[in-house]
VOTOR-620746 format. One record per residue (C-alpha): x, y, z; residue in three letters. Coordinates in nm, 3 decimals. Layout:
% residues N
{{X,Y,Z},"ALA"}
...
//
This chain:
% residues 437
{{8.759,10.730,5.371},"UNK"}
{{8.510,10.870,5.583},"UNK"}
{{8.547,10.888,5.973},"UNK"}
{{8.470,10.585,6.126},"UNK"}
{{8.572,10.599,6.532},"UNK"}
{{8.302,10.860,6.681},"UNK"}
{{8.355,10.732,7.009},"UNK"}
{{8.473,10.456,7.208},"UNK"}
{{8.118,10.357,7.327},"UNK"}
{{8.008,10.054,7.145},"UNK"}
{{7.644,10.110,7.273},"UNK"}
{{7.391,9.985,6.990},"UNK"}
{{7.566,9.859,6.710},"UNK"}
{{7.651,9.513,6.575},"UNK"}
{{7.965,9.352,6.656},"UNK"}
{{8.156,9.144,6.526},"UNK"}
{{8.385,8.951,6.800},"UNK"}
{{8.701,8.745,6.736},"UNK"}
{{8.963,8.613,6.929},"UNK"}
{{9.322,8.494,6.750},"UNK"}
{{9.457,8.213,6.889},"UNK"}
{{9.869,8.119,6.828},"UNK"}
{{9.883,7.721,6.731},"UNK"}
{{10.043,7.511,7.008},"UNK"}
{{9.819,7.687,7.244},"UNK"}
{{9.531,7.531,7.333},"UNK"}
{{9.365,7.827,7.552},"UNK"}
{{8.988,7.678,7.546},"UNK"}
{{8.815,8.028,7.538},"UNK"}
{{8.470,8.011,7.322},"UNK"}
{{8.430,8.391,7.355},"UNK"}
{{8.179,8.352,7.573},"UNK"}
{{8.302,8.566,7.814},"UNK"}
{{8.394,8.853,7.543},"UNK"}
{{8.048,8.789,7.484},"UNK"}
{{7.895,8.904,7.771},"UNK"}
{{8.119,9.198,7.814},"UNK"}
{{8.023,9.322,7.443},"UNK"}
{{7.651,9.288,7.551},"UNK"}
{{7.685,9.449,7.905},"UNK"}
{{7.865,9.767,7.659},"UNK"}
{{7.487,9.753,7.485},"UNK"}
{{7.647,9.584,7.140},"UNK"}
{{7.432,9.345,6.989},"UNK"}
{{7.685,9.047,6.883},"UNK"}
{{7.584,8.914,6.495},"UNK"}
{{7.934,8.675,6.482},"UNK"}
{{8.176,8.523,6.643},"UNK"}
{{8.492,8.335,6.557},"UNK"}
{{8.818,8.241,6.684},"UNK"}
{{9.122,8.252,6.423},"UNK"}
{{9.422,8.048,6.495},"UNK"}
{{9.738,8.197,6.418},"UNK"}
{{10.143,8.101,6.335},"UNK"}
{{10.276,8.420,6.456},"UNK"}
{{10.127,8.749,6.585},"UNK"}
{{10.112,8.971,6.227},"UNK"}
{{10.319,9.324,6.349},"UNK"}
{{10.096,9.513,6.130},"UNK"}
{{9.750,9.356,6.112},"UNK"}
{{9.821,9.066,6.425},"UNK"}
{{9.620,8.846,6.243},"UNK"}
{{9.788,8.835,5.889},"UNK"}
{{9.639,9.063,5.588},"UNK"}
{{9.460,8.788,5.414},"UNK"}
{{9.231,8.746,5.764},"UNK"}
{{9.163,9.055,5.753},"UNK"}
{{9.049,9.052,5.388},"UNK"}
{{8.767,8.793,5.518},"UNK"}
{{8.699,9.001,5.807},"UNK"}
{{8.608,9.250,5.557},"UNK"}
{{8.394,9.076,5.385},"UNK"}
{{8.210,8.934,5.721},"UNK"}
{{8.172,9.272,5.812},"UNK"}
{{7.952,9.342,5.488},"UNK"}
{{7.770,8.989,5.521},"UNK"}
{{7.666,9.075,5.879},"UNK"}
{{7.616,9.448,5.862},"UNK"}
{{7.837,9.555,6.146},"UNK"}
{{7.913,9.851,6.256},"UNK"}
{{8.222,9.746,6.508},"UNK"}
{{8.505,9.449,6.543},"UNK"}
{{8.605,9.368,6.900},"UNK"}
{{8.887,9.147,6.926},"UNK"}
{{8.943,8.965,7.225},"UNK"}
{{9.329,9.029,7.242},"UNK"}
{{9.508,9.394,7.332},"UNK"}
{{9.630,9.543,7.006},"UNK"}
{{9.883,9.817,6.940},"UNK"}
{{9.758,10.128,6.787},"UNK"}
{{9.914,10.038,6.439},"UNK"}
{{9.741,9.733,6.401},"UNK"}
{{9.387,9.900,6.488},"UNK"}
{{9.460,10.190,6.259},"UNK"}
{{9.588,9.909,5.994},"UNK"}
{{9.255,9.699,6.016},"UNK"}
{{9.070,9.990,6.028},"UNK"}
{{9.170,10.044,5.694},"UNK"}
{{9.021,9.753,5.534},"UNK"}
{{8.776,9.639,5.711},"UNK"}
{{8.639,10.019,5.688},"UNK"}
{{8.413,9.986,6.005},"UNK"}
{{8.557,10.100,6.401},"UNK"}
{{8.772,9.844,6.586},"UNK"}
{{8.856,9.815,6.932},"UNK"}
{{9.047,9.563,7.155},"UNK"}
{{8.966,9.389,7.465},"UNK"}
{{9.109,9.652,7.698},"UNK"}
{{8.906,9.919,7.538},"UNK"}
{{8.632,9.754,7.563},"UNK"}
{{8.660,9.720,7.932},"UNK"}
{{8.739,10.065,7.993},"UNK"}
{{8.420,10.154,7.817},"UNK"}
{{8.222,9.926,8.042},"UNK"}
{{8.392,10.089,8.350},"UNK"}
{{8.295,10.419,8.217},"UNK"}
{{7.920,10.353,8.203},"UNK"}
{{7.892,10.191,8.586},"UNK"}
{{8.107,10.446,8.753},"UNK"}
{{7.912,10.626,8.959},"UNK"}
{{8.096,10.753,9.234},"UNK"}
{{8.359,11.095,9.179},"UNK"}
{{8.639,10.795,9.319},"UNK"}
{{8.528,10.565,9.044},"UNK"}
{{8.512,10.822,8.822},"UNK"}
{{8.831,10.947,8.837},"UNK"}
{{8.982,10.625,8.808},"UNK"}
{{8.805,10.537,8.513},"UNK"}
{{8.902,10.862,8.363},"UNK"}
{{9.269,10.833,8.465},"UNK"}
{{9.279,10.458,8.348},"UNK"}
{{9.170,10.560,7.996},"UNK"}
{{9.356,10.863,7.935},"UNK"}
{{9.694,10.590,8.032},"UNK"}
{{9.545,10.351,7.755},"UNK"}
{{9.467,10.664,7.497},"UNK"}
{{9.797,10.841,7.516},"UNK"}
{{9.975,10.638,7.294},"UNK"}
{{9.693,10.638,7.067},"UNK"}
{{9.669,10.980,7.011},"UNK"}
{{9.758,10.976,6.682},"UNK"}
{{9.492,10.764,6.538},"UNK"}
{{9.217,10.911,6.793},"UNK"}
{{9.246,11.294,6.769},"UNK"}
{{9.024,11.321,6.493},"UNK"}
{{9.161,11.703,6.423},"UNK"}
{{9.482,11.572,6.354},"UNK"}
{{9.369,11.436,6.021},"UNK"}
{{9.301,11.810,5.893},"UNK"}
{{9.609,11.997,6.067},"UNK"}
{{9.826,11.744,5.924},"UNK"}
{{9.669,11.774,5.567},"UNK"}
{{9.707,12.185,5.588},"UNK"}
{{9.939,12.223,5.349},"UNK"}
{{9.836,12.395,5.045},"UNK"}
{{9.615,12.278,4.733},"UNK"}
{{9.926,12.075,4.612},"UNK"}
{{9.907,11.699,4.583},"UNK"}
{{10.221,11.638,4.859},"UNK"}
{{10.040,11.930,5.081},"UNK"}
{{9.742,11.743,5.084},"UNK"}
{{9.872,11.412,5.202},"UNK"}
{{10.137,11.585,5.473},"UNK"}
{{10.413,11.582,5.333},"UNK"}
{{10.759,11.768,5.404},"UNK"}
{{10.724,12.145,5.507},"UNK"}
{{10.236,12.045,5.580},"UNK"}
{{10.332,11.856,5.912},"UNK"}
{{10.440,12.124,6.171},"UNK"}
{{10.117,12.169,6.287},"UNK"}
{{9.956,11.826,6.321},"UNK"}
{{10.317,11.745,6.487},"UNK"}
{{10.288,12.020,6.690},"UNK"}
{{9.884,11.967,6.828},"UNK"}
{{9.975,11.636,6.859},"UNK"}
{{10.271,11.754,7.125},"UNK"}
{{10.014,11.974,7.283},"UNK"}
{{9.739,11.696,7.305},"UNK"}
{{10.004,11.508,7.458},"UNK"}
{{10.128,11.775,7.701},"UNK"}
{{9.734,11.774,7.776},"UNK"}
{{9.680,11.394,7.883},"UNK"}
{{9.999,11.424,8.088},"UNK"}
{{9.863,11.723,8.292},"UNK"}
{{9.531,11.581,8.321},"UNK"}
{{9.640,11.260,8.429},"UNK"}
{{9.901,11.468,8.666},"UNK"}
{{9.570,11.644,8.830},"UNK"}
{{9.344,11.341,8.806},"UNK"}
{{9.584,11.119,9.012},"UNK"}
{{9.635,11.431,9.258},"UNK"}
{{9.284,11.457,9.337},"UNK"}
{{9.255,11.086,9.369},"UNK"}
{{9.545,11.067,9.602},"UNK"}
{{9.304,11.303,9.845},"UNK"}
{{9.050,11.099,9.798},"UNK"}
{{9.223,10.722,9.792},"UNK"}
{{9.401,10.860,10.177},"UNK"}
{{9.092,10.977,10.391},"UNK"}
{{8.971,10.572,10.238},"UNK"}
{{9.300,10.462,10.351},"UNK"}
{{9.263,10.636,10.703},"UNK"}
{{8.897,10.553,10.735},"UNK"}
{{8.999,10.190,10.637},"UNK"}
{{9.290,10.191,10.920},"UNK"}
{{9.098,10.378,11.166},"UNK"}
{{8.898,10.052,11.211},"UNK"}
{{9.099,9.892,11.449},"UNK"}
{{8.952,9.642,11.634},"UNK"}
{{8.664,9.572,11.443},"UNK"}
{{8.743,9.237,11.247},"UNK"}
{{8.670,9.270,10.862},"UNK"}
{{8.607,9.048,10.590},"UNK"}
{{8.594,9.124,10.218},"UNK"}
{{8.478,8.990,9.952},"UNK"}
{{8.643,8.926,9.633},"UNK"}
{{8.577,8.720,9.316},"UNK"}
{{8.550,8.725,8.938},"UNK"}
{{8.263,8.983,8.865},"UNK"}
{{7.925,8.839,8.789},"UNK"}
{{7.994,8.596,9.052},"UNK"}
{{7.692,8.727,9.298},"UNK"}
{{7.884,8.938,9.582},"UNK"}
{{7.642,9.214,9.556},"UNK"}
{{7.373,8.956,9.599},"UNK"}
{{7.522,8.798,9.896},"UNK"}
{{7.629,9.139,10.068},"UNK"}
{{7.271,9.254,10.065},"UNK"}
{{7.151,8.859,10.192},"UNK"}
{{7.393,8.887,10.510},"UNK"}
{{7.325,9.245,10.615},"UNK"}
{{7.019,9.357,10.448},"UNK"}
{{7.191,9.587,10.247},"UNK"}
{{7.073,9.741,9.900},"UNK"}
{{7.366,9.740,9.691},"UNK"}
{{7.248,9.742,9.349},"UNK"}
{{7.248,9.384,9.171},"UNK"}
{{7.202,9.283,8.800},"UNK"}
{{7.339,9.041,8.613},"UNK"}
{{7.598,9.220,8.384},"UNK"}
{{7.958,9.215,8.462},"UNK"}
{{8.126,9.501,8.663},"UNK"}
{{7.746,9.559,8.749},"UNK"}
{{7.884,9.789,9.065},"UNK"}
{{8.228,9.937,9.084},"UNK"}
{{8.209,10.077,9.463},"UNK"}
{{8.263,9.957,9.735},"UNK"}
{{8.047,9.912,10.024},"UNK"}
{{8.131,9.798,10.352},"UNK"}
{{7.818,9.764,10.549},"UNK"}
{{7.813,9.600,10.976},"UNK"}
{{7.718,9.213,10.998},"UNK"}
{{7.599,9.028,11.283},"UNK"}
{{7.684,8.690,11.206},"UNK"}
{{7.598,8.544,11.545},"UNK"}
{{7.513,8.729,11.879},"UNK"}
{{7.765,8.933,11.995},"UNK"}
{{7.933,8.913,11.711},"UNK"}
{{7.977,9.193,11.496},"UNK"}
{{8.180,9.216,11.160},"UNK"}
{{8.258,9.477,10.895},"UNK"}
{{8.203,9.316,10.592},"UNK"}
{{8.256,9.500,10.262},"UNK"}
{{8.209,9.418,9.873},"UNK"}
{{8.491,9.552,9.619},"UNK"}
{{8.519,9.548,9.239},"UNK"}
{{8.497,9.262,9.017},"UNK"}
{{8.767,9.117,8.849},"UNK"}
{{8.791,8.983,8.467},"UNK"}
{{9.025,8.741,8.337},"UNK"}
{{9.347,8.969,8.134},"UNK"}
{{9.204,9.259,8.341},"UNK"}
{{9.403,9.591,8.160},"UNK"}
{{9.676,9.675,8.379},"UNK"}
{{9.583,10.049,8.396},"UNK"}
{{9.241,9.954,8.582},"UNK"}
{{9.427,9.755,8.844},"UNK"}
{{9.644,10.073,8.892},"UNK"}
{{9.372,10.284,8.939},"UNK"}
{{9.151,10.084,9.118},"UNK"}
{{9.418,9.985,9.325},"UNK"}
{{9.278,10.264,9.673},"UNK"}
{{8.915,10.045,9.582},"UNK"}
{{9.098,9.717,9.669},"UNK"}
{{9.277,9.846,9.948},"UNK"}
{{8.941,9.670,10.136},"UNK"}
{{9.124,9.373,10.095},"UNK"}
{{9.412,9.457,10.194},"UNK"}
{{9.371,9.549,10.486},"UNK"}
{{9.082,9.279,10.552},"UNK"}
{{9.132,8.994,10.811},"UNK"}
{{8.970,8.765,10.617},"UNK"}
{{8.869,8.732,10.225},"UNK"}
{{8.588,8.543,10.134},"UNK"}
{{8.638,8.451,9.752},"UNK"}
{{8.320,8.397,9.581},"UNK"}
{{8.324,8.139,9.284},"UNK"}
{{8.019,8.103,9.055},"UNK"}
{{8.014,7.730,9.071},"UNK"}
{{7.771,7.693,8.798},"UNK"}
{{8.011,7.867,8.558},"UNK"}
{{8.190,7.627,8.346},"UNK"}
{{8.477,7.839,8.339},"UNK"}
{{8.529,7.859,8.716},"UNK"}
{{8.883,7.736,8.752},"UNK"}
{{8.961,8.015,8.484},"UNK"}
{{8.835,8.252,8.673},"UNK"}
{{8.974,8.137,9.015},"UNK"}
{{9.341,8.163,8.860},"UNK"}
{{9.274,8.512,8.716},"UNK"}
{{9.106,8.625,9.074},"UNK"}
{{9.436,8.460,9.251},"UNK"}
{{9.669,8.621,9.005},"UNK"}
{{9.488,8.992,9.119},"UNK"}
{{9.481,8.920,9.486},"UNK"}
{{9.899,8.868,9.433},"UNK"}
{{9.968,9.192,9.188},"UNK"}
{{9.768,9.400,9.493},"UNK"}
{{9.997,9.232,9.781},"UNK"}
{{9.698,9.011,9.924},"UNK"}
{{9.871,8.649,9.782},"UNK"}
{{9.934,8.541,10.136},"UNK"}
{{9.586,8.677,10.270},"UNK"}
{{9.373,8.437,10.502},"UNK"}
{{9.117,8.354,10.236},"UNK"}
{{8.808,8.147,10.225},"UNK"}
{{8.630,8.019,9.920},"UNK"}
{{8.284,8.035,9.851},"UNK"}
{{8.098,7.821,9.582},"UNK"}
{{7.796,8.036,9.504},"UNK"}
{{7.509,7.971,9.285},"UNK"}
{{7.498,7.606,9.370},"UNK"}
{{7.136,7.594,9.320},"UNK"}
{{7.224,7.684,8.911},"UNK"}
{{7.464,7.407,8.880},"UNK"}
{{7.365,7.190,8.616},"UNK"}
{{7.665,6.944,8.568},"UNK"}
{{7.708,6.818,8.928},"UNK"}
{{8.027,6.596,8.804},"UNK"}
{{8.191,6.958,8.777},"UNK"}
{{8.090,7.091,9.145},"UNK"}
{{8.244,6.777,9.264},"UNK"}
{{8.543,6.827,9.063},"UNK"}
{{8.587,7.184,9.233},"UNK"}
{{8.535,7.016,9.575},"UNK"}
{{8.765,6.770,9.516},"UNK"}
{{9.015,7.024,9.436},"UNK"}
{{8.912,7.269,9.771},"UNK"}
{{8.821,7.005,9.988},"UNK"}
{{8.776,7.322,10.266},"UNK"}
{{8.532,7.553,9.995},"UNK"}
{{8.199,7.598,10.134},"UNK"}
{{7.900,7.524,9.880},"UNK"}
{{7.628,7.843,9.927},"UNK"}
{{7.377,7.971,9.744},"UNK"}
{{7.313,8.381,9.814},"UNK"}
{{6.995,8.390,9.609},"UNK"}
{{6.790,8.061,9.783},"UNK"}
{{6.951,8.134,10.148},"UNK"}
{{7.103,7.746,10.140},"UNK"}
{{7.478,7.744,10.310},"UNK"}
{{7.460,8.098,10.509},"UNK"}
{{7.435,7.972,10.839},"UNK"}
{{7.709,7.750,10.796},"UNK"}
{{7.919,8.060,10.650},"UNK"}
{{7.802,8.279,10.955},"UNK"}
{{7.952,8.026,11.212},"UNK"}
{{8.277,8.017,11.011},"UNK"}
{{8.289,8.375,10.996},"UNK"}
{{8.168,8.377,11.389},"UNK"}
{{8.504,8.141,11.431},"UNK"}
{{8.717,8.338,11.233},"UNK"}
{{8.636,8.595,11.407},"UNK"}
{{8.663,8.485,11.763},"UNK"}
{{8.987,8.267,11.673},"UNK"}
{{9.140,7.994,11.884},"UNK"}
{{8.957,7.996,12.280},"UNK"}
{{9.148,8.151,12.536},"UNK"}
{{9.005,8.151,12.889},"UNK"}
{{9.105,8.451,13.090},"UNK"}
{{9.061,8.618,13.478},"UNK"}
{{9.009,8.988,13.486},"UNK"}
{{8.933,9.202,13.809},"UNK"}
{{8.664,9.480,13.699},"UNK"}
{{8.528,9.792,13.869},"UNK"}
{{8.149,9.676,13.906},"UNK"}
{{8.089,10.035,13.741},"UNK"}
{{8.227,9.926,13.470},"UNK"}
{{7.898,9.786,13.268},"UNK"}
{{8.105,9.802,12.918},"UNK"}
{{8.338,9.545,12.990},"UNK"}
{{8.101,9.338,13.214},"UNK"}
{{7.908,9.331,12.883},"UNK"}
{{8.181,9.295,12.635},"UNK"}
{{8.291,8.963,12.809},"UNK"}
{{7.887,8.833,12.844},"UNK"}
{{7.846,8.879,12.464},"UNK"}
{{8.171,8.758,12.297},"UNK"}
{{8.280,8.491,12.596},"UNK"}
{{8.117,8.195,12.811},"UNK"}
{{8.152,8.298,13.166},"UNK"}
{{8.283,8.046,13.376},"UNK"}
{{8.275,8.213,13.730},"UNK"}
{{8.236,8.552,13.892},"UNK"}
{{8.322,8.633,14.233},"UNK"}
{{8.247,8.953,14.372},"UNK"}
{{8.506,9.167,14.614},"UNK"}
{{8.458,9.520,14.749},"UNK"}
{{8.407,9.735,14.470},"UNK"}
{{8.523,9.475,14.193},"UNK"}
{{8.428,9.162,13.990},"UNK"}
{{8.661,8.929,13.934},"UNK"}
{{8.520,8.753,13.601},"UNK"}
{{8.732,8.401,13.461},"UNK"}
{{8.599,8.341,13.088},"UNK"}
{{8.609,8.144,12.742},"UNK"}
{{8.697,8.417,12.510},"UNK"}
{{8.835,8.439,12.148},"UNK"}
{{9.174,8.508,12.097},"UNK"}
{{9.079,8.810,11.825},"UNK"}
{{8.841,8.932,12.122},"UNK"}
{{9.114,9.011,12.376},"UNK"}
{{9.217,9.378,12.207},"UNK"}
{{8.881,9.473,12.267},"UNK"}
{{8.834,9.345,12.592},"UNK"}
{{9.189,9.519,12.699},"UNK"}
{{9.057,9.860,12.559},"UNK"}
{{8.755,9.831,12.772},"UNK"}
{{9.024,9.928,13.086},"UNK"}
{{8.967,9.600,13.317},"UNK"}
{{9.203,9.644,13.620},"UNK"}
{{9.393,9.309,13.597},"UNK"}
{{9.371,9.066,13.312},"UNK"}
{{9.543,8.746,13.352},"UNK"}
{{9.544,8.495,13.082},"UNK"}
{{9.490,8.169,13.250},"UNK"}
{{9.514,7.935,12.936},"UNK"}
//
């Protein structure tokens, strides 16, 4: 049988995409989404079907005599690749493989491909690079293709050429030193990341004082889009998911005297493979460490709940579950069933409908983010040196003066102020500061 699994790109050729499905569970997934991830890998999609299942087959996961009549689908529609929309174990692959004689890959591997093609950065790099290497290393022994001939080196005799007892020392033993290989590679990748993930980390911390949002969302959700709207940005925008994997945090002005840090992070997908969410995990840390999340929603997706749940089920595995959060409805201008925009606003009465590309909804967003920022009113009396102009106009651009009174060398300044606002107004070295209410 002649090689069939050059790469793990599936850039170019004609897929076939299926999804098994165990009876009793009604999961409502058309593959559209597996869809659009197959096309944003380059794959031109010829067929589609979902099988239902009794039981997950150990060897083939979707029984033998599927398989058969994947086969022949295969040789109907010309492909050249089978993406299934479920994670597979290596057996199975190698199994279908088999029959179906063309390359197959699951849902995980197809997502790690997609990362590999947007990362841009040496960060996103190397956590692309350490994420696959975690998802190949228990499939080294179905995607070393010099295995095949070291484990085959046995002589001219019928068991030699197969592998048999006394031929497999030294496919055993390359496949120990492939293995040794992926564990130091992975050992350095994730060292150099480390350097890399802590000056984030410390440039991330070292913000103190500045209020940050982030936002977060499913991926093809328009983030990008409304990053650059806010803060005339140019993060790049197209619509393919995980279009950008970087993040950028870039200084917004929502109101005057108001200024935010407001950054974009990576995409989510719904069954997201665990080894991205590990690596990406120093990416995310925007979040984290945010004071606010704005979670943008595609409201004219039909799938939105879907994708709200997966996005919520993220923000918990990275520790942000409990995060102040606002959600966004985006894209309102492409909504096409309005029934199902109310239905989302019934459900998040306090979601704010926007739309990034048309401008509609961003000045109401700015003044929630302006109040957010400021939090509850405070009014407070501080004496100041009248040489000190920073604080004079710290308190004229974030607060409503109420009176000033001048004495010797001082101002004595009562004001409205935000209750986020005092740390900065505290670091600007007033000589008394009395909170009056």
């Amino acid at each position: 049988m002649e090689k069939i699994r050059d790469g793990l790109t599936v850039k170019k050729e004609r897929a076939i995409l299926i999804g098994a499905i165990l009876r009793g569970r009604d999961e409502g997934d058309d593959l559209t989404e597996l869809v659009s991830l197959a096309e944003s890998a380059g794959a031109i999609v010829v067929d589609r079907y979902q099988q239902k299942v009794h039981k997950i087959n150990p060897s083939t996961y979707i029984g033998k005599g599927k398989v058969t009549e994947l086969a022949e689908r295969v040789k109907r529609f010309e492909a050249d690749v089978i993406i299934f929309d479920n994670d597979l174990s290596p057996g199975q692959i190698r199994v279908i493989e088999e029959i179906v004689n063309v390359k197959v890959i699951d849902r995980s591997e197809l997502i790690l491909d997609i990362f590999a093609t947007r990362a841009k950065t040496q960060q996103a790099k190397l956590q692309v690079e350490v994420a696959q290497l975690e998802y190949t290393y228990p499939r080294l022994t179905r995607m070393w293709s010099h295995l095949d001939a070291l484990a085959g080196a046995g002589g001219a005799t019928g068991a030699g050429a197969v592998g048999a007892i006394g031929t497999r020392g030294p496919g055993e033993q390359q496949l120990e030193t492939d293995r040794r290989l992926v564990k130091d590679r992975v050992r350095d990748l994730k060292h150099e990341l480390e350097n890399i993930d802590s000056r984030r980390i410390r440039e991330i911390t070292g913000r103190q004082g500045l209020f940050k949002i982030c936002l977060v969302g499913y991926t093809n959700t328009g983030k990008s889009t409304l990053l650059n709207k806010l803060t005339n940005a140019d993060a790049y925008v197209e619509d393919k998911l995980f279009a950008t994997l970087d993040t950028q945090t870039k200084k917004w002005t929502p109101v005057s005297g108001v200024e935010i840090l407001l950054s974009d992070t990576v995409g989510f997908v719904r069954k997201l493979p665990h080894q991205l969410v590990a690596s990406f995990k120093a990416t995310l840390e925007e979040a984290v460490y945010a004071d606010l999340l704005l979670h943008i929603i595609d409201a004219s997706n039909p799938d939105a709940m879907k994708q709200i749940e997966s996005v919520d089920k993220v923000l918990k595995e990275i520790g942000c579950g409990e995060k102040p959060a606002l959600k966004v409805f985006n894209k309102v201008d492409a909504v096409k069933k309005i029934s199902e925009l109310e239905t989302l606003q019934t459900l998040f009465p306090d979601a704010l409908c926007i739309s990034a590309k048309t401008g509609f909804g961003l000045e109401q967003l700015a003044e929630i983010a302006a109040a957010k920022y400021k939090g509850g009113k405070i009014t407070v009396q501080v004496r100041i040196s009248q040489s000190n102009g920073k604080a004079q106009s710290y308190l004229r651009a974030c607060g409503t003066i109420l009176k000033e009174t001048y004495s010797g060398d001082s101002v004595i300044i009562e004001a409205v102020l935000g209750q986020n606002q005092l740390p900065g107004l505290k670091r600007l070295s007033p000589e008394k500061l009395k909170i009056i209410d």
